[in-house]
C-alpha positions in Angstrom: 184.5 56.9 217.0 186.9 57.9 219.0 187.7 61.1 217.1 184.4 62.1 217.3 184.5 61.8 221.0 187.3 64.3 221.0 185.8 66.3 218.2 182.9 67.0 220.2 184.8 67.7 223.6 187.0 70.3 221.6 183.4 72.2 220.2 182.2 72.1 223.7 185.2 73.2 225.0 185.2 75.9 222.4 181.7 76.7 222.8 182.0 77.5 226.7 185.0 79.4 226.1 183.6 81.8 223.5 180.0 81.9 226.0 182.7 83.0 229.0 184.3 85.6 226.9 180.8 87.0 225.7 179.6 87.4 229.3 182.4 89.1 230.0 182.5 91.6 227.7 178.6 92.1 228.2 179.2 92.8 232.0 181.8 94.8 231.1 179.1 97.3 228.7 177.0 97.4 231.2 179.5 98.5 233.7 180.1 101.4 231.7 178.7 104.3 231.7 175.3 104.5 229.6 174.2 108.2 230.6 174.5 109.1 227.1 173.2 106.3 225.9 168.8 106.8 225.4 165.9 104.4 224.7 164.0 105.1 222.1 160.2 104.0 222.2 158.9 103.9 218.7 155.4 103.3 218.4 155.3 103.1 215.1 154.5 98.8 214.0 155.5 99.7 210.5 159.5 99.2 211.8 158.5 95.9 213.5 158.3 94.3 209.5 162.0 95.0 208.4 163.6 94.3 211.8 161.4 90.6 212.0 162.4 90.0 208.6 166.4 90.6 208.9 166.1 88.8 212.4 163.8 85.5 212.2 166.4 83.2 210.9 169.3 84.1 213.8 166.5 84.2 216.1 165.0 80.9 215.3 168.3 79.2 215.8 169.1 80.9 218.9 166.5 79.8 219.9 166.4 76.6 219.1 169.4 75.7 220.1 168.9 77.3 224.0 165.5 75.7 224.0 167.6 72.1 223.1 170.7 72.6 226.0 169.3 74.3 228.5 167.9 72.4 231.5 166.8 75.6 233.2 162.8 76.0 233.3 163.2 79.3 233.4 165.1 79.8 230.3 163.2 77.6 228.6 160.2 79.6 229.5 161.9 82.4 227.5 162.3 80.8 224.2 159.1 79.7 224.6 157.8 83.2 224.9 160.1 83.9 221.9 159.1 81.3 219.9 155.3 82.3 220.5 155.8 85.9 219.8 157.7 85.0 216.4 154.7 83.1 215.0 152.5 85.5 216.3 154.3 88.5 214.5 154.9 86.1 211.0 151.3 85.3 211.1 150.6 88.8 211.9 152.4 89.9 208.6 151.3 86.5 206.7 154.7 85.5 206.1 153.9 82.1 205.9 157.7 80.3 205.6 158.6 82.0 208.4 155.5 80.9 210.9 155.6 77.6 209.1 159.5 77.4 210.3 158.6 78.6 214.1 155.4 76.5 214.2 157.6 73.1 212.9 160.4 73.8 215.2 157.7 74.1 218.2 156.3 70.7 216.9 159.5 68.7 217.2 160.4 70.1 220.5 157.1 68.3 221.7 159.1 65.3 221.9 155.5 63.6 221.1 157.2 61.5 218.4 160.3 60.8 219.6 161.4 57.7 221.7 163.4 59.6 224.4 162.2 60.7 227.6 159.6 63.7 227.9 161.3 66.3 229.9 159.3 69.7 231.6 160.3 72.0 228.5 158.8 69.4 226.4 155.5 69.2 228.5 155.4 73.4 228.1 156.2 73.1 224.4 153.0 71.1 224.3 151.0 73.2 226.3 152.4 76.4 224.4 151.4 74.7 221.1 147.7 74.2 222.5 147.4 77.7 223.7 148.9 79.0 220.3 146.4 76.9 218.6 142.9 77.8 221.0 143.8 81.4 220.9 145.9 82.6 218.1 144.7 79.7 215.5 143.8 82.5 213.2 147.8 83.0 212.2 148.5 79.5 212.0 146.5 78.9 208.3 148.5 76.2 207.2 150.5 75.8 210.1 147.7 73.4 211.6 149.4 70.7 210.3 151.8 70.6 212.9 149.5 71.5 215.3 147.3 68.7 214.6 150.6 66.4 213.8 151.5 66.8 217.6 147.9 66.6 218.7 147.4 63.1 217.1 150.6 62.0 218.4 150.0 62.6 221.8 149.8 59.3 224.2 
């Protein structure tokens, strides 16, 4: 037990050495100069398919994982956003594993099963799921079951 204690100091230790270093050397990008640098606006949607399908499994746990430490409303509002924006585009595209992932990964961040406290982002992940359901419940097809999982759950 004891050496998990430790084990899990060290990874957090790690963790907010390697998030220090990362902030760094992103300040230190953006301190640069960028004036060569140009932003490309592609209106083209037929690019949006390969990027989302290279991207949605890193972005899932990103954002999971944010969405499960951070304490910040804020931030949590974000991977919300993301979270809602992934389903939308996988449902867009029908790429049903992938909004089946996002959708079930929503669910459990409801908290509605779970015996520990209900927390804000938990409320919002809720709320998110109900607003996802009442005006995007087109791209959800098989997803409901999650929906309606949390939604039957609910106290």
């Amino acid at each position: 037990m004891k050496l998990e204690a430790s084990t899990n100091t060290n990874k957090k230790l790690l963790f907010d050495k390697e998030r220090e270093g990362i902030l760094r050397r992103g300040a230190n990008i953006l301190k640069q100069d960028n004036r060569n640098n140009k932003f490309v606006l592609i209106r083209d949607i037929s690019t949006i398919l390969p990027m989302f399908e290279n991207t949605w499994s890193a972005n899932l746990a990103v954002l999971s994982v944010v969405l499960d430490e951070t304490e910040d409303s804020a931030i949590a509002d974000l991977c919300l956003q993301g979270f809602i924006h992934a389903i939308r585009i996988s449902g867009h595209y029908e790429i049903h594993e992938v909004r089946n992932a996002f959708v079930s990964s929503l669910s459990k961040f409801t908290q509605v099963s779970a015996s520990r406290e209900i927390k804000e982002k938990n409320i919002n992940c809720i709320r998110e799921l109900l607003n996802l359901a009442i005006h995007d419940g087109d791209c959800l097809m098989d997803s409901w079951s999650y929906v309606l999982e949390c939604i039957s759950k609910i106290d």
